[in-house]
Short mmCIF file of the C-alpha atoms (twelve columns), coordinates in Angstrom:
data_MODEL
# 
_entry.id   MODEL 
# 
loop_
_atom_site.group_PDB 
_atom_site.id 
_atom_site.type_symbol 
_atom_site.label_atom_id 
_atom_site.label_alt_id 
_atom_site.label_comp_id 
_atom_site.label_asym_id 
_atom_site.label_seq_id 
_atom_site.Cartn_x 
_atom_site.Cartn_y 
_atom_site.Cartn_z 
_atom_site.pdbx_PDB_model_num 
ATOM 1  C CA . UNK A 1  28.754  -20.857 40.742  1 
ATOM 2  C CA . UNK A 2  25.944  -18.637 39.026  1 
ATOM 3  C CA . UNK A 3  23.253  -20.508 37.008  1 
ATOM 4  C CA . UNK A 4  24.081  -18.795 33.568  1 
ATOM 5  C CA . UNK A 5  19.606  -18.945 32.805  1 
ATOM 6  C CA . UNK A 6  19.173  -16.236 35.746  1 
ATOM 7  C CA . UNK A 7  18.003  -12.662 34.059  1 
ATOM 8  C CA . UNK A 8  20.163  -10.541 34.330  1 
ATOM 9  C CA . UNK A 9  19.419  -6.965  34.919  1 
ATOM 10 C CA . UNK A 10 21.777  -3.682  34.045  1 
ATOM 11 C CA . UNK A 11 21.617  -0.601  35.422  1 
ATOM 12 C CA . UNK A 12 22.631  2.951   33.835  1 
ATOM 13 C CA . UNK A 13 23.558  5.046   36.155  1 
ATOM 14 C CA . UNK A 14 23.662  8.813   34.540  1 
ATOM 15 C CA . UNK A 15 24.147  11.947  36.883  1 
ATOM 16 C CA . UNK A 16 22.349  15.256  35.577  1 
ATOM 17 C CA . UNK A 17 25.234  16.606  33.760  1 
ATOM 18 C CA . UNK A 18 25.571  13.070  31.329  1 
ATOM 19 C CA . UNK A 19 21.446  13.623  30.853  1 
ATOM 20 C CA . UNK A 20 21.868  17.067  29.777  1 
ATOM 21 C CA . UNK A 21 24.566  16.351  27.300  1 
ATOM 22 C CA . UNK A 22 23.074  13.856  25.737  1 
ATOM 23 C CA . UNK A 23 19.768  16.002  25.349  1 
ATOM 24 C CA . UNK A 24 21.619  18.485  23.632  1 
ATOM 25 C CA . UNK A 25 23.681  16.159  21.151  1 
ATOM 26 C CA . UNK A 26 20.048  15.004  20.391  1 
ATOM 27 C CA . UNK A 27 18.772  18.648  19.754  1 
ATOM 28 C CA . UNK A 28 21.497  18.929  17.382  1 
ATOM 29 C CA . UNK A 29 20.815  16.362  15.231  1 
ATOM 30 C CA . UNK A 30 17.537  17.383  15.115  1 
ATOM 31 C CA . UNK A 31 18.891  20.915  14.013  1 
ATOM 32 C CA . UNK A 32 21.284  19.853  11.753  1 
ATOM 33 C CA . UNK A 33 18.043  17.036  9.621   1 
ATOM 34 C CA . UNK A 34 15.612  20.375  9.735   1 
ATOM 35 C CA . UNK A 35 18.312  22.596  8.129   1 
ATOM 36 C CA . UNK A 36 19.492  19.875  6.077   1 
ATOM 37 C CA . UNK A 37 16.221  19.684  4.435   1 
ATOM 38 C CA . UNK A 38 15.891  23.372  4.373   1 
ATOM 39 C CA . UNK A 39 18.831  23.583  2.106   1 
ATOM 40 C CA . UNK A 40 17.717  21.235  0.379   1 
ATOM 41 C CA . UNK A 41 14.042  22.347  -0.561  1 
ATOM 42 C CA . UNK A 42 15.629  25.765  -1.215  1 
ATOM 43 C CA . UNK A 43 15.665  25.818  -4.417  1 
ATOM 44 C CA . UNK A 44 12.125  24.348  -4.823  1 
ATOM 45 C CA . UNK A 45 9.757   26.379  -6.725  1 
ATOM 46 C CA . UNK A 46 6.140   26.164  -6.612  1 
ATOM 47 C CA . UNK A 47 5.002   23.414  -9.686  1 
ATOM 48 C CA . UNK A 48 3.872   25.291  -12.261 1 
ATOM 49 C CA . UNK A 49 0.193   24.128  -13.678 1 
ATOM 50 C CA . UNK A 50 0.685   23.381  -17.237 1 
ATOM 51 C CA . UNK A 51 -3.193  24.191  -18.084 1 
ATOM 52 C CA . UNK A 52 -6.193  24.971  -16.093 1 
ATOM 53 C CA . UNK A 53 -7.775  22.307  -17.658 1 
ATOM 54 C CA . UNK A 54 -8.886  19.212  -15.583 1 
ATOM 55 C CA . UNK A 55 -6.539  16.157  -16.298 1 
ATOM 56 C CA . UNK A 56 -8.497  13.853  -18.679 1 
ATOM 57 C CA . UNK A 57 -8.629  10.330  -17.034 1 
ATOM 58 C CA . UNK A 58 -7.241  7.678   -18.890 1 
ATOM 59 C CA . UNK A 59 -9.153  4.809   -20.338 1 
ATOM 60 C CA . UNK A 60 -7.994  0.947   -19.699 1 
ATOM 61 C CA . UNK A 61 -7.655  -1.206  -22.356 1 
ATOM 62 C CA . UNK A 62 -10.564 -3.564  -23.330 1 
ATOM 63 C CA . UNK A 63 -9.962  -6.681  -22.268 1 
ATOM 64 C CA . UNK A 64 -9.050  -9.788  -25.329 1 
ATOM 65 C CA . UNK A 65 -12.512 -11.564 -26.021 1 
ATOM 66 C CA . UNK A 66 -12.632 -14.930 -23.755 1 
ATOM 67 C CA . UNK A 67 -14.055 -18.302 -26.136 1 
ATOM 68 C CA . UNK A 68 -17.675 -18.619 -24.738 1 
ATOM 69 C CA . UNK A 69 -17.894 -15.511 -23.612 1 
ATOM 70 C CA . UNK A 70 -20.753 -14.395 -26.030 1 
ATOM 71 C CA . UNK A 71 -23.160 -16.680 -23.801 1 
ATOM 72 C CA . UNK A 72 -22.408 -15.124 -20.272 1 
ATOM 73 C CA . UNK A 73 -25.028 -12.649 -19.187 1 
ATOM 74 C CA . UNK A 74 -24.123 -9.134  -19.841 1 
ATOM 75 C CA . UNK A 75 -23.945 -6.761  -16.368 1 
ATOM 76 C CA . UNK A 76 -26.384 -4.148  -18.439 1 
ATOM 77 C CA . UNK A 77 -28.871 -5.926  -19.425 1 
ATOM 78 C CA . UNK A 78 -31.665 -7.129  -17.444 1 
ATOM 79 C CA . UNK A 79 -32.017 -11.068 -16.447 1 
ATOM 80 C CA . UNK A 80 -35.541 -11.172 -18.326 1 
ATOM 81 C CA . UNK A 81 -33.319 -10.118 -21.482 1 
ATOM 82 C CA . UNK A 82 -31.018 -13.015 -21.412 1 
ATOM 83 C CA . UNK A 83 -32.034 -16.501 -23.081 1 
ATOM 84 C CA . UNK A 84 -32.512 -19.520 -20.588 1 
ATOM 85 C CA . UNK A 85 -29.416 -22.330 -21.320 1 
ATOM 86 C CA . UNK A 86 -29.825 -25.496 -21.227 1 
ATOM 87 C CA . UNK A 87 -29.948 -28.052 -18.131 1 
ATOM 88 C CA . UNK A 88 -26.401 -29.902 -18.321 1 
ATOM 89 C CA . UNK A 89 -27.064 -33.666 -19.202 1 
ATOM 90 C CA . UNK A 90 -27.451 -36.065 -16.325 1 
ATOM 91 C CA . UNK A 91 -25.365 -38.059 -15.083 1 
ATOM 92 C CA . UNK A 92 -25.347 -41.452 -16.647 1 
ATOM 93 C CA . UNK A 93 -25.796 -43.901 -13.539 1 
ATOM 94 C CA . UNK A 94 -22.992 -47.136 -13.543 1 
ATOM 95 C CA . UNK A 95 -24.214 -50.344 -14.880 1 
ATOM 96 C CA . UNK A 96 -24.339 -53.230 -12.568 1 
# 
């Protein structure tokens, strides 16, 4: 009895004229996508430029002020121009 965990292996046995056959049905699909999407782009016109103009880039919207936010360094201005905070209070130290 065969131990059904051996690999198996398959062979496809093709002679020249099967090869050729299916080389052609595969040239003909081929054919028949590149015509397909010559029909379809047929009708496609160039896009016509509506001005010669530049397009104008488009501005995001500011983002909602943050609470706090007044006392965060600005990125423009230098670090000299920003006033020194305050040390955070120490840590009280546990009674014994």
């Amino acid at each position: 009895m065969a131990d059904s965990r051996e690999p198996s292996y398959y062979e496809l046995a093709l002679n020249s004229r099967q090869v050729l056959g299916v080389l052609v049905v595969l040239l003909a699909c081929l054919l028949v996508a590149f015509f397909a999407g010559v029909w379809i782009g047929r009708d496609a016109g160039p896009v016509e430029q509506v001005s010669n103009e530049p397009p104008v880039p488009r501005m995001a919207a500011p983002l909602p002020k943050t609470p706090g936010a007044e006392s965060l360094p600005r990125v423009d201005q230098p670090a000299e121009a920003v006033a020194p905070q305050a040390p955070p209070p120490a840590a009280a130290s546990p009674r014994r």
